[in-house]
C-alpha positions as CSV (number, residue, x, y, z in Angstrom):
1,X,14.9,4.4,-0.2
2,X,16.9,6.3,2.5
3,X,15.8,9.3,1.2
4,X,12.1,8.7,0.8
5,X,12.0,7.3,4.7
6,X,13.6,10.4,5.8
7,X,11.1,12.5,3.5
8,X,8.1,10.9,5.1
9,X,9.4,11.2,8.5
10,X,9.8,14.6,7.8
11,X,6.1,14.9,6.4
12,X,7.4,15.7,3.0
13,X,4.9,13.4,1.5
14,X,5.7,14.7,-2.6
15,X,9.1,14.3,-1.7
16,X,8.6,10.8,-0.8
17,X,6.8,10.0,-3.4
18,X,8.9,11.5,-5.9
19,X,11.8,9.6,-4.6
20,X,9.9,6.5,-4.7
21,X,8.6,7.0,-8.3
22,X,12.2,7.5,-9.1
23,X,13.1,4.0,-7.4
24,X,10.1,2.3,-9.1
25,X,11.0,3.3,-12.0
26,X,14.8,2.2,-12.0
27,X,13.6,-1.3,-10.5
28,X,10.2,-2.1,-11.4
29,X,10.3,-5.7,-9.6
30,X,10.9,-4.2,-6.2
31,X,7.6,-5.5,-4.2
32,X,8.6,-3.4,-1.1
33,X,9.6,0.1,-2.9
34,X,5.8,-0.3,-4.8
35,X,4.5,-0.9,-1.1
36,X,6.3,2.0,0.0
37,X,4.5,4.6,-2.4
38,X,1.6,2.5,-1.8
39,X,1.8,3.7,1.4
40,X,2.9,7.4,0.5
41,X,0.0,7.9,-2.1
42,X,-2.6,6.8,0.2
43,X,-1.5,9.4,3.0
44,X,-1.6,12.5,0.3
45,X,-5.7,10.7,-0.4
46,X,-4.3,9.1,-3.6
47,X,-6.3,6.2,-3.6
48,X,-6.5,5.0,-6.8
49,X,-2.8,5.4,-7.2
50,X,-2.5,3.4,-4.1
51,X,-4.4,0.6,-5.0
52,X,-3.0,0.4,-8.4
53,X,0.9,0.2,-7.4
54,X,-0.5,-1.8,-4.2
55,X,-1.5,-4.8,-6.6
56,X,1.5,-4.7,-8.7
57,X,3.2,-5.1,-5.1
58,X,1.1,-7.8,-4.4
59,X,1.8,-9.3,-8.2
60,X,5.6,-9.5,-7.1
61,X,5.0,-10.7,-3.8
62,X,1.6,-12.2,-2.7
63,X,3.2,-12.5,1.0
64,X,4.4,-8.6,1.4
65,X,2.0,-7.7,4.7
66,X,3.0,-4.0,4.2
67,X,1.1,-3.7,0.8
68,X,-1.9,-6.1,2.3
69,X,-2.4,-3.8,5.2
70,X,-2.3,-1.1,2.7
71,X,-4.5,-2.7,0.2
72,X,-7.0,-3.4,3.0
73,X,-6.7,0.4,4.6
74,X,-7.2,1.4,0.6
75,X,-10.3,-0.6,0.5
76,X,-11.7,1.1,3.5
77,X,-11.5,4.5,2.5
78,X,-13.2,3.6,-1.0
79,X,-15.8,2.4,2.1
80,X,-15.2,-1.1,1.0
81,X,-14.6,-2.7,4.3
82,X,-16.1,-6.2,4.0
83,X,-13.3,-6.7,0.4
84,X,-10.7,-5.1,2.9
85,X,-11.6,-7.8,5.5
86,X,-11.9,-10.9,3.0
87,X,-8.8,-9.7,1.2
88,X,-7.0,-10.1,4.4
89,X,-8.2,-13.0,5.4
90,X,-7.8,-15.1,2.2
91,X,-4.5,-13.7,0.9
92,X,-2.8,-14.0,4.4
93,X,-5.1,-17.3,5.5
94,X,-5.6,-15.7,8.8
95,X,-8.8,-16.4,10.7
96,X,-12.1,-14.8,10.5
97,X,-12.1,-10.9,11.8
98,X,-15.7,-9.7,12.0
99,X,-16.4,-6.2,10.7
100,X,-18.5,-4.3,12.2
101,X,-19.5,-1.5,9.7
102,X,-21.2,1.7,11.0
């Protein structure tokens, strides 16, 4: 983990995510390492990837707000705002946002 933060401090995005395969793969349970490369896949534009480790994050942990805000910033760039919205709101019973879509 130490050496995937430092990577993406750095901006060595494939490092990152290389490190964090690595750790996904050793633990496959960890909620917050799959949020992590959530996070790294969708700065190199690796939605799909995102979203897919994103909802195995979510499978562990239904609580993990990094891999919600992630899901929902996911969900946005496939243009899918209103499911990015909803999914917020339901998952994390916070009040109504409106989304105002351009």
């Amino acid at each position: 983990a130490r050496l995937s933060a430092a990577a993406t401090a750095q901006g060595n995005l494939a490092e990152a995510a290389q490190a964090l395969e690595k750790a996904v793969s050793l633990r496959q349970d960890d909620g917050n390492a799959l949020a992590d490369l959530g996070n790294v896949y969708l700065r190199q534009d690796r939605v799909d990837d995102a979203q897919g480790v994103l909802q195995r994050a979510l499978a562990l942990n239904p609580t993990l707000p990094l891999a919600h805000n992630m899901m929902g910033l996911a969900n946005v760039r496939k243009g899918d705002g209103v499911a990015a919205e909803l999914r917020d709101r339901t998952d994390l019973d916070m009040p109504r946002v409106e989304v105002h879509e351009e």
